[in-house]
C-alpha positions as CSV (number, residue, x, y, z in Angstrom):
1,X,96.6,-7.7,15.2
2,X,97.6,-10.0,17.8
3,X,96.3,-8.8,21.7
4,X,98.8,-8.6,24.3
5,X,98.0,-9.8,27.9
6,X,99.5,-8.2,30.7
7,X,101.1,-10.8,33.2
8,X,99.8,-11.0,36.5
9,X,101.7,-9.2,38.9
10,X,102.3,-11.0,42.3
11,X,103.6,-10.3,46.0
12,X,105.3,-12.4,48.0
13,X,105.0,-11.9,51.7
14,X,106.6,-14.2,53.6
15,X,108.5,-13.8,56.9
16,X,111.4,-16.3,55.7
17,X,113.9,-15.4,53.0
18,X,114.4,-19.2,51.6
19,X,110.5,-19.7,51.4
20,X,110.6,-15.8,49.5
21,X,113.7,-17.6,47.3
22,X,111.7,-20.8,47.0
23,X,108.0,-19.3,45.9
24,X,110.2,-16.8,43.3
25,X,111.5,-19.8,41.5
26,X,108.6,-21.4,41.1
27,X,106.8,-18.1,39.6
28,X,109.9,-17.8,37.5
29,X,109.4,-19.8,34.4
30,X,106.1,-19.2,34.1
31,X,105.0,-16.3,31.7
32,X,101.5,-15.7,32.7
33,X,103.2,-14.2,35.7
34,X,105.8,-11.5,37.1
35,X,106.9,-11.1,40.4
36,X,106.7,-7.2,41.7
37,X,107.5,-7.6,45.2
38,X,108.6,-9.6,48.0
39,X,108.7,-8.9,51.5
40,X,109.1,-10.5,55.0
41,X,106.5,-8.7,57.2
42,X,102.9,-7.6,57.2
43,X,103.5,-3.5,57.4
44,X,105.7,-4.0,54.3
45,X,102.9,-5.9,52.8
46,X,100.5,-3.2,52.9
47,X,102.5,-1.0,52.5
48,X,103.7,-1.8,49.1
49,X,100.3,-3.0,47.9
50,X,98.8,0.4,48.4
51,X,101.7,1.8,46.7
52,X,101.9,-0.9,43.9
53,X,98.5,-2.2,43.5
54,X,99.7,-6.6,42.3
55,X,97.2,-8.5,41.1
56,X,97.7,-11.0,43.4
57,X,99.3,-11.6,47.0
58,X,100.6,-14.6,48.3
59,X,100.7,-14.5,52.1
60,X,102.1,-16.9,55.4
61,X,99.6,-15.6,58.1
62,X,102.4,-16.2,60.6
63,X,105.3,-13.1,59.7
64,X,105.9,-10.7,62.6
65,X,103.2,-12.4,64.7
66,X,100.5,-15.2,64.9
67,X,97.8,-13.6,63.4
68,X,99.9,-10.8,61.2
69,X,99.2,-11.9,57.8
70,X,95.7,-12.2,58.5
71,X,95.7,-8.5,59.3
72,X,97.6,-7.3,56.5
73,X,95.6,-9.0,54.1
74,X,92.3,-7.3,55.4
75,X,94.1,-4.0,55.0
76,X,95.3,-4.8,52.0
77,X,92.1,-5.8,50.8
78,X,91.0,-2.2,52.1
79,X,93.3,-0.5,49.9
80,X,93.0,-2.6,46.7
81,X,89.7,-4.1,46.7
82,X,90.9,-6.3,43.5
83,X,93.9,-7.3,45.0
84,X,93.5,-11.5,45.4
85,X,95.3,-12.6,48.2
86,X,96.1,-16.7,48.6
87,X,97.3,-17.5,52.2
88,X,100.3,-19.9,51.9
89,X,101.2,-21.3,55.2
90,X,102.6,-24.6,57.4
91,X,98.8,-24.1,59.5
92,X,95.8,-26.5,58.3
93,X,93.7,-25.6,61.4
94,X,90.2,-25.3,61.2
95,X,91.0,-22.3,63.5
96,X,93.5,-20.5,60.7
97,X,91.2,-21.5,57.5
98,X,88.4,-19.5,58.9
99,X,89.8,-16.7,60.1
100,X,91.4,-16.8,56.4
101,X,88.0,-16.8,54.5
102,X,86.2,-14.7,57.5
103,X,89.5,-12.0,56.3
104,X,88.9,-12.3,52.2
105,X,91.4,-15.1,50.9
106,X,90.6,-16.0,47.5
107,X,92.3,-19.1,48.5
108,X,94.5,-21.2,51.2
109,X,97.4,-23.7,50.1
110,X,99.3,-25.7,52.7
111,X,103.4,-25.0,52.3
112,X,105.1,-28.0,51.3
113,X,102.2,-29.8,49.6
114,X,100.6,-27.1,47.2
115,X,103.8,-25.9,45.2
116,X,103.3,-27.4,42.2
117,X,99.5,-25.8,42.1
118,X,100.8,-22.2,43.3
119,X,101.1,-20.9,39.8
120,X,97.5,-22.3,38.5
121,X,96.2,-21.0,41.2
122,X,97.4,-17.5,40.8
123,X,96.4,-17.3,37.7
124,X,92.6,-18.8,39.1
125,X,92.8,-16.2,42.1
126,X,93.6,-13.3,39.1
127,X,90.9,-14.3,36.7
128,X,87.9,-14.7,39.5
129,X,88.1,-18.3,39.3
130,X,89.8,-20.0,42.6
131,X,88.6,-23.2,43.3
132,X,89.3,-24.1,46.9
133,X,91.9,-26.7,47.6
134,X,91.0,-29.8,49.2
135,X,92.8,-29.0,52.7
136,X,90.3,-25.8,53.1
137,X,87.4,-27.5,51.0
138,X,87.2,-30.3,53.4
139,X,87.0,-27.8,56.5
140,X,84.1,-25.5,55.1
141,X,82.0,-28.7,53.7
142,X,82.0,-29.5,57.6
143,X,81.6,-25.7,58.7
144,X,78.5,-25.7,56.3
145,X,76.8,-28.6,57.1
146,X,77.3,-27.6,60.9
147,X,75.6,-24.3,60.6
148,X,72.7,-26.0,58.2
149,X,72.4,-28.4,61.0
150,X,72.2,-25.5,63.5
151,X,69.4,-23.2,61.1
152,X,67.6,-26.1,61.5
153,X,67.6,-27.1,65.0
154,X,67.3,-23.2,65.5
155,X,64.1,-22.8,63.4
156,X,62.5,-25.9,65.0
157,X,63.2,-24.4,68.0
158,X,61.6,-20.9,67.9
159,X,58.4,-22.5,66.1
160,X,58.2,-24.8,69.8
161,X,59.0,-21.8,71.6
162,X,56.4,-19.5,70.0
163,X,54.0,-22.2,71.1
164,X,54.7,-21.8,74.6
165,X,52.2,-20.8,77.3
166,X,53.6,-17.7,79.4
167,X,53.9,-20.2,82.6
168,X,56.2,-22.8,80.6
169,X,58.2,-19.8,78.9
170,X,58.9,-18.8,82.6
171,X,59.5,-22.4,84.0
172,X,61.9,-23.1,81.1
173,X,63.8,-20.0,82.4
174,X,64.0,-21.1,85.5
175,X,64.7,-24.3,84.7
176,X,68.2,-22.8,82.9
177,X,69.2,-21.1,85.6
178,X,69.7,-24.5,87.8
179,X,66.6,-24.2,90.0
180,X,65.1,-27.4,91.8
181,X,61.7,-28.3,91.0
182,X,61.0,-26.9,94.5
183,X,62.8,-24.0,94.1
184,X,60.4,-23.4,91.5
185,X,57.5,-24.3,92.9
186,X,58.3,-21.9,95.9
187,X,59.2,-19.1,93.5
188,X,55.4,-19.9,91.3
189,X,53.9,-20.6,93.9
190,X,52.3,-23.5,92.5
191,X,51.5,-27.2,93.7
192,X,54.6,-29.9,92.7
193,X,51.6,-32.0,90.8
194,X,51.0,-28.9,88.4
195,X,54.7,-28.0,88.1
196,X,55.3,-31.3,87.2
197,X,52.4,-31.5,84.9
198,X,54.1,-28.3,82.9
199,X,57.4,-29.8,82.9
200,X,55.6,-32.9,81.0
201,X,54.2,-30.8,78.5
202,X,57.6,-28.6,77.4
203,X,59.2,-31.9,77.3
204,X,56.3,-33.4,75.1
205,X,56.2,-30.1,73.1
206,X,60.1,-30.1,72.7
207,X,60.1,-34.2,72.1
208,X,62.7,-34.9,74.6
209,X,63.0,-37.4,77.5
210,X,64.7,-35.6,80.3
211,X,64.9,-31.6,81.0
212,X,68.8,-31.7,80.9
213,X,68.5,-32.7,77.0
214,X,65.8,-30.3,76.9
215,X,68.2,-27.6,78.1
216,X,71.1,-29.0,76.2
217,X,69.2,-28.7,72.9
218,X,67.3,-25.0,73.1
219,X,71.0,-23.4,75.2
220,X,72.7,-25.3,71.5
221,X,70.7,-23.1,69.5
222,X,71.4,-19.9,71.0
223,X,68.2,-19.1,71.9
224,X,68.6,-18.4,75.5
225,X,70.5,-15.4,74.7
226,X,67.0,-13.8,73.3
227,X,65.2,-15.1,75.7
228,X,67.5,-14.1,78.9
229,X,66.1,-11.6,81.2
């Protein structure tokens, strides 16, 4: 007995009606796929998601507002948690793409370049098996390699910091908040030769040349924030 397969059922959101028009022809002749619904704002969206449940959404992120696609599609991931949602939009912005991925999107397509892989990637988005085009893949290989970058320098950084005597811990401070070296040495009340001679040692410790790449490299990591008093 031959097994039927239910098409995948897609929404188009989509604030203008000749994009709507465009995206249903290109679904059109394509059997693994039937269009339920398309609408031009981001309450409709939701609205008819929860109601209807598609498989898959195909969203702009700019409808009624900048960011309103991005908002629907987190409530419509809310509602139906198996609801894939591509973003399908004129924005390649480092900006847009995270807040897409940050939001759920099983993927992000560029209008006017990705048409021809819109079905294909429907189909990927319904089956658990997007692959992310190279406009967004090219973004998060530099977002990753940023934040490995900055586990690192953030880990090297606590290990120095651990290592710290309670007098450079407080100098360092001090240091951050733009005192002189005789500011310092008023508020210690220590001798310039042994304020100096700690100042050596963090920048030894930290291996940097000067304090304001010392500075530069610990306030880079965040860790002033846990530090602050």
């Amino acid at each position: 007995m031959k097994t039927t397969v239910n098409p995948i059922k897609v929404l188009i959101v989509d604030g203008s009606e000749q994009t709507r028009n465009k995206l249903t022809r290109i679904m059109a002749n394509n059997p693994a796929i039937v269009l339920v619904g398309s609408v031009g704002n981001g309450y409709e969206a939701v609205a008819f998601a929860a109601n209807n449940a598609p498989d898959v959404a195909v969203m702009d992120i700019e409808i009624e507002s900048r960011l309103a696609g991005l908002y629907a599609m987190r409530e419509i991931i809310k509602l139906r948690p198996n609801t894939k949602v591509i973003i399908y939009t004129v924005q390649n912005s480092d900006y847009y793409i995270s807040n897409a991925f940050l939001f759920g999107a099983s993927d992000y397509l560029i209008k006017g370049v990705s048409e021809p892989d819109l079905p294909d990637t429907i189909i990927r988005a319904a089956q658990n098996r997007s692959i992310i085009h190279p406009e967004a893949a090219e973004y998060l290989r530099k977002e990753y390699i940023q934040l490995k970058n900055a586990q690192e320098n953030l880990s090297y950084t606590i290990q120095v910091i651990l290592k710290l005597t309670p007098s450079e811990m407080d100098i360092l401070h001090l240091l951050r908040s733009g005192m002189k070296y005789k500011e310092i040495a008023e508020v210690r009340f220590t001798e310039m030769t042994t304020l100096k001679t700690h100042i050596s040692n963090l920048l030894r410790k930290f291996d940097k040349k000067s304090v304001v790449e010392l500075l530069e490299t610990i306030e880079h990591t965040g860790f002033f924030l846990l530090i602050d008093k």
